[in-house]
Biopython code that builds the backbone (N, CA, C, O; Angstrom):
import numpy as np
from Bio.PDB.StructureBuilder import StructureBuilder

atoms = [
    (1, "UNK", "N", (-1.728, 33.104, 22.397)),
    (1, "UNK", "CA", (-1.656, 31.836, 23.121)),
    (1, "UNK", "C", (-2.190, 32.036, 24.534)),
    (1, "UNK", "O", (-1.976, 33.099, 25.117)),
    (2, "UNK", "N", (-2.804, 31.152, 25.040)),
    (2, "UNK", "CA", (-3.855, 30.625, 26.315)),
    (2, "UNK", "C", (-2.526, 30.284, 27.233)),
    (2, "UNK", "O", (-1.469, 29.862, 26.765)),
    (3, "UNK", "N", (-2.817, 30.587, 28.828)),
    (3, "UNK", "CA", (-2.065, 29.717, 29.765)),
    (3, "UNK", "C", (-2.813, 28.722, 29.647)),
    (3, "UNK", "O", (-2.759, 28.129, 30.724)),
    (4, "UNK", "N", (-3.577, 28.123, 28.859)),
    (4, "UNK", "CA", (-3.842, 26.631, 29.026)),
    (4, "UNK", "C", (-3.148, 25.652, 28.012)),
    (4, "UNK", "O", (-3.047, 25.880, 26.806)),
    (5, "UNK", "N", (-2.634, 24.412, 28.727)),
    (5, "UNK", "CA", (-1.626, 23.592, 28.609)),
    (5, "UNK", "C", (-2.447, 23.083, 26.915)),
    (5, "UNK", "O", (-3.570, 23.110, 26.412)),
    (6, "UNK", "N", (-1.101, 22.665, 26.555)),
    (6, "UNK", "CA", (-1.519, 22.048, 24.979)),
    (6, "UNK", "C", (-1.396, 21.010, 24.605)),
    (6, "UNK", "O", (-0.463, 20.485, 23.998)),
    (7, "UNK", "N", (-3.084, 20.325, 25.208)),
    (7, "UNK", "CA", (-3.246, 18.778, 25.430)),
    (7, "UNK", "C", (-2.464, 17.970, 24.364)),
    (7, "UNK", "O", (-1.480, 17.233, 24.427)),
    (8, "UNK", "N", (-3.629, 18.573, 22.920)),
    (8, "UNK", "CA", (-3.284, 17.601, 21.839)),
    (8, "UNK", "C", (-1.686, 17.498, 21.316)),
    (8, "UNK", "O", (-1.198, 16.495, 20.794)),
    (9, "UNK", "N", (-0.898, 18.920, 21.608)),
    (9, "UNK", "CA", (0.182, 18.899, 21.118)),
    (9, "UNK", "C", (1.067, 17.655, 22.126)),
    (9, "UNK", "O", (1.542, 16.683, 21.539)),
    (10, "UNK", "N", (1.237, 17.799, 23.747)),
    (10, "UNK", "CA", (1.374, 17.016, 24.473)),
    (10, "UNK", "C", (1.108, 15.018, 24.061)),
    (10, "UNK", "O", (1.823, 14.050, 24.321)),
    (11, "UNK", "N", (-0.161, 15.124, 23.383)),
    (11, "UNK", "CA", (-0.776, 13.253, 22.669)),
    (11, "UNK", "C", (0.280, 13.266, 21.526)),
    (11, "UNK", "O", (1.255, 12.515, 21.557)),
    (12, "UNK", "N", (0.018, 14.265, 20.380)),
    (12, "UNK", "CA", (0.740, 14.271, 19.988)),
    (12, "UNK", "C", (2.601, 13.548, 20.024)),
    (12, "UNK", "O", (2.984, 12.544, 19.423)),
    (13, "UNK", "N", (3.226, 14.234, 20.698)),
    (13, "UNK", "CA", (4.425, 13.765, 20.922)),
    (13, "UNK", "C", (4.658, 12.878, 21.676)),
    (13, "UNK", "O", (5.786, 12.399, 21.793)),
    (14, "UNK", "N", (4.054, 12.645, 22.065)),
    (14, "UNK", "CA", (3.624, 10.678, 22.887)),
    (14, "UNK", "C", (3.147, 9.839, 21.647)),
    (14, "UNK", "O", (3.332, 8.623, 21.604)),
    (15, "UNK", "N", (2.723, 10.314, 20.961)),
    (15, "UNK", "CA", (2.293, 8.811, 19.888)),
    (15, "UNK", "C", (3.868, 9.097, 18.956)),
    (15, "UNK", "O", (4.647, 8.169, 18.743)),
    (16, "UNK", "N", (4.118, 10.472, 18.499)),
    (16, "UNK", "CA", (5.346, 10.509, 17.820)),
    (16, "UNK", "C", (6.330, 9.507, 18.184)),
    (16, "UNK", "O", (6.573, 8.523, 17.486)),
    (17, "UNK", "N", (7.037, 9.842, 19.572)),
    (17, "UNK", "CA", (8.012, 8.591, 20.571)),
    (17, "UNK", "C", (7.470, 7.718, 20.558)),
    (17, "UNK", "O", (8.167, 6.960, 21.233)),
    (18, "UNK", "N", (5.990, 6.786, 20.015)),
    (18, "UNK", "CA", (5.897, 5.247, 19.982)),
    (18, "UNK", "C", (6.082, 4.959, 18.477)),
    (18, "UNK", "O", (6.538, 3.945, 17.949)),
    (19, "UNK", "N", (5.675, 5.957, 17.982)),
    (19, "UNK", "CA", (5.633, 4.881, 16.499)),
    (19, "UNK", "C", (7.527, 5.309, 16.117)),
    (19, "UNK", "O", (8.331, 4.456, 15.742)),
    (20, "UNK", "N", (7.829, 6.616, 16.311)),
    (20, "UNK", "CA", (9.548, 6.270, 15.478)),
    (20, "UNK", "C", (10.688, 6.592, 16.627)),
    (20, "UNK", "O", (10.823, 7.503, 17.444)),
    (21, "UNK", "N", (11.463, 5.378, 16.293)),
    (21, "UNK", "CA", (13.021, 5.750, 17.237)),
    (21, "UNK", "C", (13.504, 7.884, 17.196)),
    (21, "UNK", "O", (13.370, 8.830, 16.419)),
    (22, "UNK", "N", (13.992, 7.654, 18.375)),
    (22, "UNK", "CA", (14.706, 8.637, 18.602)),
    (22, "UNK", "C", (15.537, 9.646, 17.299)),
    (22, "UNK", "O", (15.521, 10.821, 16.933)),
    (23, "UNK", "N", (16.413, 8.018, 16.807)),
    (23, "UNK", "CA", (17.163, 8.735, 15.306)),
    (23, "UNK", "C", (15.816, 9.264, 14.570)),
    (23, "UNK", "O", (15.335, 10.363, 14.845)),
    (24, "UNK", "N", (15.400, 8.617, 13.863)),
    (24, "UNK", "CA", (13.676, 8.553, 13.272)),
    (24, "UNK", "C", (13.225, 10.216, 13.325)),
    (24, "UNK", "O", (13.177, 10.947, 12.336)),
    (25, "UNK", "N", (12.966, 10.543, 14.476)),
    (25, "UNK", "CA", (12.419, 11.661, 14.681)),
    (25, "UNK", "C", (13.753, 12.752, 14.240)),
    (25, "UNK", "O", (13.589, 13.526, 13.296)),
    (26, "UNK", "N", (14.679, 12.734, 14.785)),
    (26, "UNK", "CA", (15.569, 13.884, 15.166)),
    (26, "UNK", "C", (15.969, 14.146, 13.400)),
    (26, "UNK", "O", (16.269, 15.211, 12.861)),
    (27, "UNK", "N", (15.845, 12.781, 12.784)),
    (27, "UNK", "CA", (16.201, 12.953, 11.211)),
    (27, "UNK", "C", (14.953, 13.337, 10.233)),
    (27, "UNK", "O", (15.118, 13.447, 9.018)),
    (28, "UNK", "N", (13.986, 13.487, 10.719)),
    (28, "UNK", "CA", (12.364, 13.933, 9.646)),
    (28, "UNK", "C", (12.416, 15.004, 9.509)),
    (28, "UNK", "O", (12.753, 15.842, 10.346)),
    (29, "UNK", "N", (12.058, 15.181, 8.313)),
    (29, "UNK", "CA", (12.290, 16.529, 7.526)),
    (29, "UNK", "C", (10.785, 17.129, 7.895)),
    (29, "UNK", "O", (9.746, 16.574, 8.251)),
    (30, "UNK", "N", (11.248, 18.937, 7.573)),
    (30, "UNK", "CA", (10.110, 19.153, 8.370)),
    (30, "UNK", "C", (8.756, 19.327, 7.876)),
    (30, "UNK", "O", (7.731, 19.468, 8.544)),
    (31, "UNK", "N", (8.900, 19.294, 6.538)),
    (31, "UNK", "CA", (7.084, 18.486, 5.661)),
    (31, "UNK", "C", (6.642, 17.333, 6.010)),
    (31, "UNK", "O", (5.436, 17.120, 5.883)),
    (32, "UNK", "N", (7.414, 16.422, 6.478)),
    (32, "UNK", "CA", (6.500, 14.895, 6.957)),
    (32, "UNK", "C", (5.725, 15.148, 8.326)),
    (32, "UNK", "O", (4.639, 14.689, 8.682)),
    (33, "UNK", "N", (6.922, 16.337, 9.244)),
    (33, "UNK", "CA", (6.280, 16.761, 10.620)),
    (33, "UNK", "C", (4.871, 17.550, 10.566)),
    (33, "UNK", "O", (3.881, 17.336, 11.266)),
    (34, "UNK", "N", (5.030, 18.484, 9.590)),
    (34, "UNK", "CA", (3.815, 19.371, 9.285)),
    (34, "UNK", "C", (2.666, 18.254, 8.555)),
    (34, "UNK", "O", (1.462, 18.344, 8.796)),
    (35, "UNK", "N", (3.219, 17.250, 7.676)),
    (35, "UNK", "CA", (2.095, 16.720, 7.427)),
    (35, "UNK", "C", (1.645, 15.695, 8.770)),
    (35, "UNK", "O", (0.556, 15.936, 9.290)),
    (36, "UNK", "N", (2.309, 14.794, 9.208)),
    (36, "UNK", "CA", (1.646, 14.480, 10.850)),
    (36, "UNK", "C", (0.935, 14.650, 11.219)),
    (36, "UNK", "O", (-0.145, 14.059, 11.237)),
    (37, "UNK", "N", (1.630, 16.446, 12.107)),
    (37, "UNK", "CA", (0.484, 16.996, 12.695)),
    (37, "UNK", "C", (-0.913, 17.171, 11.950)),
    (37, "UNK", "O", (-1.980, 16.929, 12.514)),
    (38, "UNK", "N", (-0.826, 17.566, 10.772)),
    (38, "UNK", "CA", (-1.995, 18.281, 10.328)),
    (38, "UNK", "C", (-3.116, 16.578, 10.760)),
    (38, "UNK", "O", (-4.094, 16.350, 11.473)),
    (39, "UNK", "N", (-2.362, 15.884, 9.976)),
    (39, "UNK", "CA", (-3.520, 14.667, 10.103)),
    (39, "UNK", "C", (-3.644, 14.026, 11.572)),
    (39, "UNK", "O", (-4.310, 13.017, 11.806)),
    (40, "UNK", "N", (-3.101, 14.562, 12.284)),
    (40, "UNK", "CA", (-3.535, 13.983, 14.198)),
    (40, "UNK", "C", (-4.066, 14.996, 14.381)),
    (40, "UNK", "O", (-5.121, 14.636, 14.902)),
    (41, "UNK", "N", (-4.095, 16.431, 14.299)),
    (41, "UNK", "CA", (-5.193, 17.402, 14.766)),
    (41, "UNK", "C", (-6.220, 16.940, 13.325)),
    (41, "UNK", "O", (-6.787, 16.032, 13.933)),
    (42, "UNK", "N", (-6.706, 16.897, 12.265)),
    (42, "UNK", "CA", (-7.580, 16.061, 12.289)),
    (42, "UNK", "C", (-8.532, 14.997, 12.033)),
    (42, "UNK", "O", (-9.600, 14.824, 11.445)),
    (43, "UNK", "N", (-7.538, 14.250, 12.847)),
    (43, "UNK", "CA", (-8.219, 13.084, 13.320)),
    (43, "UNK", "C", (-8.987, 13.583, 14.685)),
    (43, "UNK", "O", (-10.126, 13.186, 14.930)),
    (44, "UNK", "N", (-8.176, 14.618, 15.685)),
    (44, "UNK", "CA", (-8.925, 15.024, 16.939)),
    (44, "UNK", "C", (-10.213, 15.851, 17.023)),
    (44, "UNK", "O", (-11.050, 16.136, 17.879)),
    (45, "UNK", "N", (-9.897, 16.181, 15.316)),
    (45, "UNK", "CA", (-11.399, 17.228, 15.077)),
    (45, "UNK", "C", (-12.307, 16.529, 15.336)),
    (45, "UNK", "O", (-13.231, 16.714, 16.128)),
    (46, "UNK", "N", (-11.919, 15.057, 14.182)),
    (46, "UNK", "CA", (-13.043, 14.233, 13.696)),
    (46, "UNK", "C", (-13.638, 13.651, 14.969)),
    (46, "UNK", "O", (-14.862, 13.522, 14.977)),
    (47, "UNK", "N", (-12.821, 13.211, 16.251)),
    (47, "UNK", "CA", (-13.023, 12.399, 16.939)),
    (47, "UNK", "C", (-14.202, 13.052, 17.962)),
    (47, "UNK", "O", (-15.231, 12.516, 18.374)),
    (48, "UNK", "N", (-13.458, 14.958, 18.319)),
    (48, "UNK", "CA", (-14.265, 15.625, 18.573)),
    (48, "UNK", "C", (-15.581, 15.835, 18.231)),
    (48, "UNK", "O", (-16.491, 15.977, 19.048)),
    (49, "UNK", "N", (-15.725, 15.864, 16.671)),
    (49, "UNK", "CA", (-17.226, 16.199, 16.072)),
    (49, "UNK", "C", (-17.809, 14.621, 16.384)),
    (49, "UNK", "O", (-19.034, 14.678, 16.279)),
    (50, "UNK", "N", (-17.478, 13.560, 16.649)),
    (50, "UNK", "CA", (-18.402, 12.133, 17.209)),
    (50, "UNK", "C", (-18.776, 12.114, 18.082)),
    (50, "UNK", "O", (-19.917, 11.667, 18.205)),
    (51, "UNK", "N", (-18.170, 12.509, 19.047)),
    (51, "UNK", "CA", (-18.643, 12.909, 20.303)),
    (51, "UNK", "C", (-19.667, 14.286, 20.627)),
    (51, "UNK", "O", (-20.492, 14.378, 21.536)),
    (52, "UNK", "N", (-19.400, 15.084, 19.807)),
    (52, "UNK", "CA", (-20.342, 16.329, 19.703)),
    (52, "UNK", "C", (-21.329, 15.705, 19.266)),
    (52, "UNK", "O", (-21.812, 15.143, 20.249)),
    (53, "UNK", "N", (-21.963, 15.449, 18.314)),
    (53, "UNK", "CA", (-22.758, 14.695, 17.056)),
    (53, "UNK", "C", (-23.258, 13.703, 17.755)),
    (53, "UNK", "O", (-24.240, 13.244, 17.171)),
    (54, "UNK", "N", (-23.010, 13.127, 18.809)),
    (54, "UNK", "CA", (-23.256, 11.392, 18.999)),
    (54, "UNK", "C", (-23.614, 11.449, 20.874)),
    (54, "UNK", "O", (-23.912, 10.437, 21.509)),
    (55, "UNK", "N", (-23.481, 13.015, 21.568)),
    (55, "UNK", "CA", (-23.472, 12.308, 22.615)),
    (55, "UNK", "C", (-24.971, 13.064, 22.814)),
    (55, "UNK", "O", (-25.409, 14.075, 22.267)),
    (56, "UNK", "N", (-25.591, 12.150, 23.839)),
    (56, "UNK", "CA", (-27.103, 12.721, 24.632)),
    (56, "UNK", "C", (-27.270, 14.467, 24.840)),
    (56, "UNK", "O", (-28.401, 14.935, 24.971)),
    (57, "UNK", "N", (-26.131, 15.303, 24.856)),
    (57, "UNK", "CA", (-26.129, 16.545, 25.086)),
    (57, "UNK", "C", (-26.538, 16.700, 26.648)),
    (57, "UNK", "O", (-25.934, 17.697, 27.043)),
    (58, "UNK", "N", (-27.090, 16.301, 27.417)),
    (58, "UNK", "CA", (-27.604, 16.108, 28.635)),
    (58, "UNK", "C", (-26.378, 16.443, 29.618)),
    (58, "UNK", "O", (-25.188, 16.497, 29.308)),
    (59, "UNK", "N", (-26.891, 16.629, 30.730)),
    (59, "UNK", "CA", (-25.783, 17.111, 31.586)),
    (59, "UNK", "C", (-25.486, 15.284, 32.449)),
    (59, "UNK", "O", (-24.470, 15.057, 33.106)),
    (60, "UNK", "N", (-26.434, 14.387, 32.259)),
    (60, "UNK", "CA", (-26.724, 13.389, 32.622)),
    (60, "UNK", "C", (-25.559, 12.240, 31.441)),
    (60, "UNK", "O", (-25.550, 12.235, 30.210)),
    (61, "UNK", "N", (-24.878, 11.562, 32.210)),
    (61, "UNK", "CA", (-23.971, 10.298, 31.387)),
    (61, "UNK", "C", (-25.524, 9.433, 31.155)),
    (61, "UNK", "O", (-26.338, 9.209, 32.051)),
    (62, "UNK", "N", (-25.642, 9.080, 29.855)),
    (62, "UNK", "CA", (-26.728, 7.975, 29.563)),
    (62, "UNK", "C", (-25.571, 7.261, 29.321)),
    (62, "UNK", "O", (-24.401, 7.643, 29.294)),
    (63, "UNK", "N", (-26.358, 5.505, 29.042)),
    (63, "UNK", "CA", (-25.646, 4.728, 28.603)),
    (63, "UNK", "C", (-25.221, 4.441, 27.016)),
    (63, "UNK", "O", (-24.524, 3.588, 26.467)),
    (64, "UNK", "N", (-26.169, 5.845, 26.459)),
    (64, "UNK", "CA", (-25.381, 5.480, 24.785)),
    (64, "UNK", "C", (-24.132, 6.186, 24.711)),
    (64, "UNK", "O", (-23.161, 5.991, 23.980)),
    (65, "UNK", "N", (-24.365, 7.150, 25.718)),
    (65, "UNK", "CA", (-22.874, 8.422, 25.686)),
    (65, "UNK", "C", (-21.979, 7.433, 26.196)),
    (65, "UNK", "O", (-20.797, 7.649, 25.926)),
    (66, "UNK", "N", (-22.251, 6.294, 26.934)),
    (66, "UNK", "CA", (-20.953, 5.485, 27.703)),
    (66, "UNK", "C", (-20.681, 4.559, 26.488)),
    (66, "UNK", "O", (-19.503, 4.388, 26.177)),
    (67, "UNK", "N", (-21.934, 3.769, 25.565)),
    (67, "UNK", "CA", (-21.713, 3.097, 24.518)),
    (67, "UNK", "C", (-20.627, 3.576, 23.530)),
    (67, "UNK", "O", (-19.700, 2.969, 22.993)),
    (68, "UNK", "N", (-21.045, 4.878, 23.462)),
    (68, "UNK", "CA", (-20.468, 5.752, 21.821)),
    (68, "UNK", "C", (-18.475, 5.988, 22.689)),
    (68, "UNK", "O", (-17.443, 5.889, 22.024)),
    (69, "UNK", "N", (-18.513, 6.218, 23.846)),
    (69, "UNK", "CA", (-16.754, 6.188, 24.467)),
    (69, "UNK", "C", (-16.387, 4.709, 24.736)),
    (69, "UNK", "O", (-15.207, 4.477, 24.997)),
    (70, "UNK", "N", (-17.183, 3.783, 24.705)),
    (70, "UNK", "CA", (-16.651, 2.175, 25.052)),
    (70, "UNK", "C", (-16.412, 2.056, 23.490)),
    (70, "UNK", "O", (-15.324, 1.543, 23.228)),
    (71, "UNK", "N", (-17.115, 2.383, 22.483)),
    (71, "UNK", "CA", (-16.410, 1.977, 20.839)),
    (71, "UNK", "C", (-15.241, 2.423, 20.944)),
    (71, "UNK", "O", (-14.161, 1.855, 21.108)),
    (72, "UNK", "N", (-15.689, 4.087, 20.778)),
    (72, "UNK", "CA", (-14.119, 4.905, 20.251)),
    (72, "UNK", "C", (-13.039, 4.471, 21.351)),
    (72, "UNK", "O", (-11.907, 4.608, 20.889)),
    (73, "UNK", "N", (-13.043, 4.062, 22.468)),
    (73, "UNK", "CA", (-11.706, 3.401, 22.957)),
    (73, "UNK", "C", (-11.536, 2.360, 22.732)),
    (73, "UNK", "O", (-10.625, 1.898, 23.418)),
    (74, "UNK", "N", (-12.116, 1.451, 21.851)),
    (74, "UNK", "CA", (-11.941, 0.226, 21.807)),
    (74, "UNK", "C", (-11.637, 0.138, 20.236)),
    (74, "UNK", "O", (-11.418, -0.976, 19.760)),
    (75, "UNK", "N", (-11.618, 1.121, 19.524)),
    (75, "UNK", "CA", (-11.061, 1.094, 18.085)),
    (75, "UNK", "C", (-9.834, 1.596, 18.351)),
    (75, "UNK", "O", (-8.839, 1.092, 17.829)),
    (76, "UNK", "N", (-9.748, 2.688, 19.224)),
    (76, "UNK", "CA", (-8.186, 3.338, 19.644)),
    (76, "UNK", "C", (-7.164, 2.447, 20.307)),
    (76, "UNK", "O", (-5.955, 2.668, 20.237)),
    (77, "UNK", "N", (-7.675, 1.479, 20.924)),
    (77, "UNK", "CA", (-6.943, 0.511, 21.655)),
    (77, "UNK", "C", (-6.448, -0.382, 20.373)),
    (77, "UNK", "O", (-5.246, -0.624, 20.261)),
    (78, "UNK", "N", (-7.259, -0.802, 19.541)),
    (78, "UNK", "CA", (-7.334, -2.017, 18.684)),
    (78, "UNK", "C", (-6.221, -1.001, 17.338)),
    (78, "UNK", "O", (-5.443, -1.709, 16.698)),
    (79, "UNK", "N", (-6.218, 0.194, 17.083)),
    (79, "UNK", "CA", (-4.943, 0.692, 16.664)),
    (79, "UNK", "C", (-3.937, 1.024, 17.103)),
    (79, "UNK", "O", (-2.927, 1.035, 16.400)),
    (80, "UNK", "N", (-3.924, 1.348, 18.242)),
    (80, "UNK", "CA", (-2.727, 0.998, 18.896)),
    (80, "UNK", "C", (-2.044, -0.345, 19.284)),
    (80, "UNK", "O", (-0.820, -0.344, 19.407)),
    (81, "UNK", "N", (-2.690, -1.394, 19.469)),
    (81, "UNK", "CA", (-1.999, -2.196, 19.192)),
    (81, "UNK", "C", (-1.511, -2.894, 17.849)),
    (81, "UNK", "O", (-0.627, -3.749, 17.910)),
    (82, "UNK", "N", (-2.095, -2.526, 16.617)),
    (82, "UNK", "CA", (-2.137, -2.877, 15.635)),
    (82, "UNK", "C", (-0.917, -2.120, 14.802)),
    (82, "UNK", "O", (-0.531, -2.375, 13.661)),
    (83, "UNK", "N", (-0.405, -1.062, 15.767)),
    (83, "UNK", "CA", (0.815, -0.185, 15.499)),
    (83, "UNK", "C", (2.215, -0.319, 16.289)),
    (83, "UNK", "O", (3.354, -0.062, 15.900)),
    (84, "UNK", "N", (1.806, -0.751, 17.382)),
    (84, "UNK", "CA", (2.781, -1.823, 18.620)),
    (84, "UNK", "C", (3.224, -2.993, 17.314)),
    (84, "UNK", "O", (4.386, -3.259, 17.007)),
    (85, "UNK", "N", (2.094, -3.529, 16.727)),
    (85, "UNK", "CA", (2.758, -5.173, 15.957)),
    (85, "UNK", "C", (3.190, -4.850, 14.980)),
    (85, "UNK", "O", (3.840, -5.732, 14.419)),
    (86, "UNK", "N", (3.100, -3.596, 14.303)),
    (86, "UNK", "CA", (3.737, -3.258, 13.220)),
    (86, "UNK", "C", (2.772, -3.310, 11.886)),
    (86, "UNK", "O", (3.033, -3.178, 10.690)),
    (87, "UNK", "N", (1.261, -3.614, 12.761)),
    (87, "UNK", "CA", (0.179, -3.818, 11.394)),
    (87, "UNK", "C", (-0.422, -2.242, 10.683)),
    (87, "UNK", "O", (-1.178, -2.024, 9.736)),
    (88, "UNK", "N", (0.290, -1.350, 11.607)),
    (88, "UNK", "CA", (-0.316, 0.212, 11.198)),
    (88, "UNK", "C", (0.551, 1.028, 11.129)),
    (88, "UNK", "O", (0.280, 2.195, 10.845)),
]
sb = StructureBuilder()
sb.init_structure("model")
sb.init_model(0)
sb.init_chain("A")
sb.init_seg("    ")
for serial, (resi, resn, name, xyz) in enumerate(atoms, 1):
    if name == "N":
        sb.init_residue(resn, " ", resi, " ")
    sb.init_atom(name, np.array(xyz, "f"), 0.0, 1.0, " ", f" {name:<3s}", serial, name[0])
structure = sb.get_structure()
């Protein structure tokens, strides 16, 4: 292990505390936890390889590299709220 901090685990347990109550969590057995994680690290792969795959490579922000982060936050927004209403 790295002294560097452990972003995704950190997102991780921030989306955990929105989608289930306190009881919720403290009562999940620990195959639903292992399955979780596995599928939020990756989803972070996937999200990672779009951005690898998709951006200008340039040391320069173009405007498709700003295009391709104005989607992916705007699908992330549009599931998160869609998980706030109870639609996800």
């Amino acid at each position: 292990m790295t002294d560097r901090p452990r972003l995704l685990d950190k997102e991780l347990q921030a989306l955990l505390a929105q989608c289930f109550t306190p009881d919720q969590l403290r009562t999940m057995d620990s195959q639903q936890r292992t399955e979780i994680r596995r599928f939020f690290f990756a989803g972070a792969r996937a999200f990672s390889g779009l951005v690898m795959e998709n951006a200008s490579g340039g040391e320069e922000v173009t405007d498709g590299d700003m295009a391709l982060m104005e989607a992916l936050q705007a699908e992330l927004a549009q599931f998160g709220a869609d998980v706030a209403a109870g639609r996800a």
